[in-house]
N, C-alpha and C positions, 0 to 999 in steps of 0.2 A: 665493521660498522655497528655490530650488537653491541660490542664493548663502549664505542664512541654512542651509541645510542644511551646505555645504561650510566656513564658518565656525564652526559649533557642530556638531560631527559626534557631539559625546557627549549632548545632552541638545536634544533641539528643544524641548521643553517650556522650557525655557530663557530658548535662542532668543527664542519667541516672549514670554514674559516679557518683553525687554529691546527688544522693540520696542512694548511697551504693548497686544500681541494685534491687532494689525491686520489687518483684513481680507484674509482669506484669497482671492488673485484668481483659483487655480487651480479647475479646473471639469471633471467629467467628459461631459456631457454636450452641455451648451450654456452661454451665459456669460449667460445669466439665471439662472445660477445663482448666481451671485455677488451679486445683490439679494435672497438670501433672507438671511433671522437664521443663525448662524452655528449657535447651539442647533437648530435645523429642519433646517439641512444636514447637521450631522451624525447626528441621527435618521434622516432620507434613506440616508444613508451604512452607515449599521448593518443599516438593511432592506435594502439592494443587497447589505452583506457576507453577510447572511443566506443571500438567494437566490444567489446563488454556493455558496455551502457545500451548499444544496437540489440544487444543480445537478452538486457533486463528488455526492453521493448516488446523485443519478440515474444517471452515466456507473459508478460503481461495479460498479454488478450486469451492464453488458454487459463492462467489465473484469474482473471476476471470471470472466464465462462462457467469455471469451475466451485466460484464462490454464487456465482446466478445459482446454481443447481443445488449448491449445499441450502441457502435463504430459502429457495419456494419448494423447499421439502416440507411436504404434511402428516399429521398422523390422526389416526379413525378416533374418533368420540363417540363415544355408543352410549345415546340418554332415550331412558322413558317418557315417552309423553303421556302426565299425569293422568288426563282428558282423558284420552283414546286408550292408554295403556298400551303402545305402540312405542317398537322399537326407531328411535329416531338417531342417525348416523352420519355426522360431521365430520368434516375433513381442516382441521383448523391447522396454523403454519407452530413450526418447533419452535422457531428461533424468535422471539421477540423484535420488532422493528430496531428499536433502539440499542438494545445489545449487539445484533446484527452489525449496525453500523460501528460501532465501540471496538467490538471483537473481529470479526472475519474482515470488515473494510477498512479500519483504521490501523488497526497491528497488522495483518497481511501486506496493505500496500506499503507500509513501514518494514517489514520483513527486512530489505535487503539492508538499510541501516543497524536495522538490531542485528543480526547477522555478521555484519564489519563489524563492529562493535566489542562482540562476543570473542570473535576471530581474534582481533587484535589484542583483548584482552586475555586469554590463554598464552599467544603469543607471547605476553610480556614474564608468566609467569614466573617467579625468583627474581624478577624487577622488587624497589621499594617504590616504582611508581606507576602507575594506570598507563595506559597506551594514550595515545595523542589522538589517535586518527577517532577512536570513537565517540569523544566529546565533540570534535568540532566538526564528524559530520552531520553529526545531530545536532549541535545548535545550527550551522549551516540549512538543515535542512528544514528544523521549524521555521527561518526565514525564506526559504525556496517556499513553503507550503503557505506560507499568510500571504505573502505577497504574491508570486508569475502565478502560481494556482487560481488566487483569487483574479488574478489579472485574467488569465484564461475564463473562468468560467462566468462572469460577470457578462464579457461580448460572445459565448456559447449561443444563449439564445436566439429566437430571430430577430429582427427588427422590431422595436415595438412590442414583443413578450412578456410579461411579467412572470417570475415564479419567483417567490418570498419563501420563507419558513414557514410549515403552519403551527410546527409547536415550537415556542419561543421558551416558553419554560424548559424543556429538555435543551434547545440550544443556550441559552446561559447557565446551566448547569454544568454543560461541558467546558464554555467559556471558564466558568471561574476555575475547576480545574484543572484549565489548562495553565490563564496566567499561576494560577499557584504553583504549577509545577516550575517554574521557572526563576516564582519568588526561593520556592522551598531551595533549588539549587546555587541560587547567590546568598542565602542563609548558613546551608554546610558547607559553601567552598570558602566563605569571608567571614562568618560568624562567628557558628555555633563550634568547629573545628576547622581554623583556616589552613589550606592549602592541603590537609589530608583529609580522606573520607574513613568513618569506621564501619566496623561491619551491622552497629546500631540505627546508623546515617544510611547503610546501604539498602540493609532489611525494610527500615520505614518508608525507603523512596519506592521497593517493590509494593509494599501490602498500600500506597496510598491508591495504586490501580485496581483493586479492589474495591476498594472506597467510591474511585469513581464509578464502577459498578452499580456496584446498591444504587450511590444516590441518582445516578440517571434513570437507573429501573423504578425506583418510585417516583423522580417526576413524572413517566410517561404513565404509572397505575394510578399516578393523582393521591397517592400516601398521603395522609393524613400528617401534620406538625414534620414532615421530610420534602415537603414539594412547596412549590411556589403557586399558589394561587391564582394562575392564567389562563385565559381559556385558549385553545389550539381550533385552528379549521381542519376539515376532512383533507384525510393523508392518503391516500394512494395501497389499496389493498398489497398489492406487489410491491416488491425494493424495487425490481426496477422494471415495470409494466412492460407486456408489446405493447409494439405500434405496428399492427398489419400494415399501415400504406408504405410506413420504411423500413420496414425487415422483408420485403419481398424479392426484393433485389440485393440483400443479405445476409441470406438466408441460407444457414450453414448445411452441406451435405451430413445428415445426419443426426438432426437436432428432433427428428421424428422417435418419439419412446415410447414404449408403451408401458403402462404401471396397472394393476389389477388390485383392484379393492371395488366393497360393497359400500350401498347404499340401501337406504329403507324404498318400498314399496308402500305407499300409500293405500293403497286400492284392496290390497290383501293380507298385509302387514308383513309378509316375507322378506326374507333379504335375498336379493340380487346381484350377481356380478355384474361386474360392469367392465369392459374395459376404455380406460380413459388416454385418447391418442390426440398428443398435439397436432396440431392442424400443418400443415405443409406451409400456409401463407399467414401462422400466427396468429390466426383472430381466434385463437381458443381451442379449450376443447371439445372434442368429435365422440359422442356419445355412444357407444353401439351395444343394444341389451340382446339378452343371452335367453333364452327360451328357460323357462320352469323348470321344466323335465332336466333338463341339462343342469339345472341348480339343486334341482331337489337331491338328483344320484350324481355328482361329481364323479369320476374317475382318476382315478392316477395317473393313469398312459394320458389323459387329457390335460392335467397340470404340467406332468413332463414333456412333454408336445410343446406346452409352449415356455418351458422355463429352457427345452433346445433350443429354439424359435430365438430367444433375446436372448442367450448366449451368443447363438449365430450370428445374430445382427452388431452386435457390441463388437464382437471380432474384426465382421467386417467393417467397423466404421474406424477399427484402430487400423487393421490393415492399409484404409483408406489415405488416413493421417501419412503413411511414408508414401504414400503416393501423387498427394498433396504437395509434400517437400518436394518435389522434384519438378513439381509441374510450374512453368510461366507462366504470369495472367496476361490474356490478351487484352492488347494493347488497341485493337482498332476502334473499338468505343470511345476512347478516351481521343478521339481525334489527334491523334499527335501528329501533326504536320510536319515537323520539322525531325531529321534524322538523328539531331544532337539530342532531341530530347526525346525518344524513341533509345536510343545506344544507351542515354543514362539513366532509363528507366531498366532495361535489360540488365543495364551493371548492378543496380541497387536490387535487383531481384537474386543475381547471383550473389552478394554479398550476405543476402539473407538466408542464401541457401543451406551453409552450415548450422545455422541455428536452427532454423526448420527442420532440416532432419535427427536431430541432438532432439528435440522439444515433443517428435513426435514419436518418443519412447513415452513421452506420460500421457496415462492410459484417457479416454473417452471420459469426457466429465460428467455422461449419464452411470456412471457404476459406481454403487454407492453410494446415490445421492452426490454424487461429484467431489468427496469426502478424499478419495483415493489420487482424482488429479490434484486436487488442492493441496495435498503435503509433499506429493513429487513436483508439483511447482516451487514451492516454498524448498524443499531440497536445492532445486537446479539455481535457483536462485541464492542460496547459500555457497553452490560451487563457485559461480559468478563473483559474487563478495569475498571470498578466497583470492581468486586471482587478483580481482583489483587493491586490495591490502598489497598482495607483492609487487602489482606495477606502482603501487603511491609510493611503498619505498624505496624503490628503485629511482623512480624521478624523482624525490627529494635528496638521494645518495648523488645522483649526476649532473641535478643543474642546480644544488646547492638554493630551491628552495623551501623554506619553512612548510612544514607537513601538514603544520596547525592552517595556514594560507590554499593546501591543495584540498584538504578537506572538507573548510566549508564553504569553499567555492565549487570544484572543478567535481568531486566525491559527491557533498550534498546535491547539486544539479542533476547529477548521473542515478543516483542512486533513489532520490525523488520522483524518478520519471511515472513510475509503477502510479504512485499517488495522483500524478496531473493527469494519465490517464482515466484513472476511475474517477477523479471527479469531475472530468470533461464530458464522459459518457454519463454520467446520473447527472448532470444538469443539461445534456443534451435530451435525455430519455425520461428522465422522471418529470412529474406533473409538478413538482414542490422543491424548492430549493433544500431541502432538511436533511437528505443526503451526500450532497458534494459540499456543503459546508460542514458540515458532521463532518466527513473523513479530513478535512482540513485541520479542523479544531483539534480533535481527539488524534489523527497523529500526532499532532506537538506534543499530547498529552503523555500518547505512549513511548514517542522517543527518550521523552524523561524517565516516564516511572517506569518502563520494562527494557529500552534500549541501553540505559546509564544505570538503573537499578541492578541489574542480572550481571552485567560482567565484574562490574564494583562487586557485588554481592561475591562472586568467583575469586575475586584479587583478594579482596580482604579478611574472606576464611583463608585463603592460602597462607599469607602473610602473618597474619596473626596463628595459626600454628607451627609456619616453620619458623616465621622469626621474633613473633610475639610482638608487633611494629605494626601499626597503622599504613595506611594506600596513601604517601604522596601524589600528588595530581601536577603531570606536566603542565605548564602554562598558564596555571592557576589565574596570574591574572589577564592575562588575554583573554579566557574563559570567561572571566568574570565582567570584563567590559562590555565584548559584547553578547553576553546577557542584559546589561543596563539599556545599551545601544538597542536589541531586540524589543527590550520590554517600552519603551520611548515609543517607537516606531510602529509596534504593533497596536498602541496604542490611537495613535492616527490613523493607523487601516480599518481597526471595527468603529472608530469614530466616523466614519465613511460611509462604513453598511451600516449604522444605526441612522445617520442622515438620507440615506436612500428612501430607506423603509418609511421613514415620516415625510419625506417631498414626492417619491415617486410609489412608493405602498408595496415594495419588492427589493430584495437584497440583488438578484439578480436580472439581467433585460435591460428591458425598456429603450428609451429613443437611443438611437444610434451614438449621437453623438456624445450623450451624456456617459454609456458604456463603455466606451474609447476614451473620454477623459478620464475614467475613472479605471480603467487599465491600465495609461499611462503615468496615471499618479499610485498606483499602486507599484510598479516597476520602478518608478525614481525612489519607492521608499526602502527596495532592496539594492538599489543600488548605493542610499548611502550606508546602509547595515554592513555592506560590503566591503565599499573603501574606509571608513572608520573602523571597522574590524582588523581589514591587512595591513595598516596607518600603526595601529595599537602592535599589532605582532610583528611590525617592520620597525618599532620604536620611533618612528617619527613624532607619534603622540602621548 
């Protein structure tokens, strides 16, 4: 099948065609699996893709906890005050709101597409053509993220809610970067070099993520001749704030830290420790000061005392973690009256169980600044994207269909999920809609320029030094249509939230009913992105 791949690089469906469907020899697990019916195998196959996507799910929510911890990391600013001549000491945040969103939320919860992507491109290496599966789970997936995402997060709210964007300047900023990524790549697929990429084409699609860098950073610093001239409302100090009334009842074992920095004294101008402990029920931090005496002469055995103390605790809160895996959540709160739906709640627990205890090797998201879970998340999630690459081709090998068809259907919906989570949780949790539509936007953005950039950029140095030949691009124009298709249709989705915002004064909320209409017309816009897409790769059209 690599030979029949490398020969028919546009259509395996094809391919197999013109070998009269023959038995597919390739096998994920062991090679008895090649004596089953080819219809069985690929059913097999589906349920494997299944549980892999169960499994992005699961590492989701410790990636999610662990990008919380990396955002509300601070560091000490120690300024004079002119006046008094008094040491005055700030605790302001590292990460900028907006790069925040750009960076750790829009490429992480893209991760697992960049990831396939990446995969599938090494894979193909000593190919003249790019792999299939990473273009079209990324076009797939910027239309999974415009439309069911927005479809999601629009009926989040409660009844009657509002939350709008408050800076509109930073969101059309990204907006225009985003459709341009989209123009840029029906430019070098049909244009400027049609149906190959070079390594010119590859390089300028990575460094335009850069670009959009800067210019989002100076919309939000208000850059003078770089920003748009719009005034923004108050945004929410935290990315994504408590809420004491609803994180009391989930409220994680363990999410109690303690972190040790000074503050200015007023009253004497010394500086004091302080230790700063999140509160058990969320409503903030729990101030506790330290006597003088105890400031003036520190000790060592009293630092190491307590840098034992949060070794201790971090331990035990990882220890905790496989002990968690293993535990059932009780069931009797949730009234389940009937046994059928008691037994299927027990099953969907055991089902999770492997992933739980797999997930609860990466470490505590308080160590590090949560620095340390966040790249073993993004790892476990790269394993993930491995395996599903081998079951795509596996069921394209055994039910004879088109790769480009599993990708940005069955792949981008799967591999998406990461994304619907976070921005269902920051439009449930944050006060301002600037967040779950940020991660929306600017995934599209990053799927282009770092998910298509980076592997092209890998194929195309390859190719041009071992065989001096430009990256042929499978499907080029199925690629390219629905690009057109995408760009059409997403075009009547922000014509949507630009109409909300001037009849009801919020992109997301508001009356029930209006919410639901507008969920449902956001889901009929990916479903015809979808059948025009597999219509195009099916030749019908």
């Amino acid at each position: 099948m690599a030979w029949v791949h490398k020969q028919f690089p546009g259509n395996i469906l094809g391919a197999s065609n013109i070998f009269g469907r023959e038995k597919c020899e390739s096998y994920l697990l062991f090679s008895g699996e090649t004596s089953l019916g080819d219809g069985f195998r690929t059913f097999l196959y589906f349920l494997g893709l299944a549980y892999c996507f169960i499994g992005l799910s699961a590492i989701t929510a410790r990636f999610f906890r662990s990008m919380e911890n990396v955002v509300k990391h601070t560091r000490k600013v120690v300024e004079i005050d002119p006046r008094s001549n008094r040491e005055i000491i700030r605790h302001e945040k590292v990460w900028n709101y907006t790069i925040a969103d750009i960076t750790l939320l829009a490429f992480g919860t893209s991760f697992p597409q960049i990831s396939l992507a990446i995969i599938d491109s090494i894979q193909n290496l000593g190919s003249l053509y790019a792999g299939g599966l990473g273009p079209g789970t990324l076009v797939g997936s910027a239309a999974f993220d415009l439309f069911p995402i927005h479809a999601v997060c629009v009926v989040v709210p409660k009844a009657g809610e509002l939350k709008k964007i408050s800076d509109v300047g930073v969101w059309l900023v990204e907006l225009f970067w985003s459709f341009w990524a989209y123009v840029w790549l029906y430019i070098i697929l049909e244009v400027w070099t049609p149906n190959v990429i070079t390594i010119l084409e590859a390089l300028l699609t990575v460094l335009q993520f850069g670009l959009l860098l800067i210019h989002a950073y100076a919309q939000d610093k208000q850059w003078p001749y770089l920003s748009l001239p719009l005034p923004r409302t108050e945004r929410p100090e935290d990315w994504v704030p408590d809420e004491a009334a609803s994180r009391k009842q989930d409220k994680i074992a363990g999410d109690e830290c303690s972190e040790l920095f000074q503050v200015g004294d007023t009253e004497n101008g010394n500086i004091v420790d302080i230790f700063s402990i999140d509160s058990g029920d969320g409503s903030g931090p729990v101030y506790q000061s330290i006597s003088g005496s105890e400031v003036a002469e520190p000790s060592n055995e009293h630092f190491q005392k307590n840098i034992i103390l949060e070794d201790s605790h971090l331990l035990s809160l990882w220890k905790q973690q496989f002990v968690d895996a293993f535990m059932l959540e009780s069931s009797e709160s949730r009234k389940l009256d009937s046994i059928y739906l008691w037994v299927a709640r027990i099953f969907w627990q055991l089902l999770l169980l492997p992933w739980r205890f797999l997930f609860a090797f990466v470490p505590p998201p308080h160590i590090a600044h949560g620095w340390i879970a966040f790249i073993c998340s993004l790892i476990f999630i790269s394993g993930i994207a491995y395996i599903v690459t081998k079951l795509t081709d596996l069921i394209s090998c055994t039910s004879g269909i088109n790769s480009y068809v599993i990708a940005f259907t069955a792949l981008a919906a799967g591999t998406s999920w990461p994304d619907l989570v976070a921005s269902k949780i920051a439009a449930e949790r944050q006060t301002t809609a600037d967040s779950a539509i940020a991660n929306i936007i600017c995934s599209n953005s990053v799927n282009i320029y770092m998910g298509l950039g980076i592997p092209w950029l890998i194929d195309t140095t390859y190719n041009f030094i071992a065989y001096r030949e430009p990256l042929g691009v499978q499907n080029a124009e199925g690629l390219s249509f629905s690009l057109l298709v995408f760009f059409c249709t997403s075009i009547c989705c922000i014509g949507v939230l630009v109409l909300r915002r001037l009849t009801l004064g919020a992109e997301l909320g508001g009356p029930k009913i209006w919410a639901r209409l507008t969920c449902v017309y956001f889901m009929s816009l990916w479903i015809i992105f979808v059948v025009l897409s597999s219509l195009k790769v099916s030749g019908v059209i």
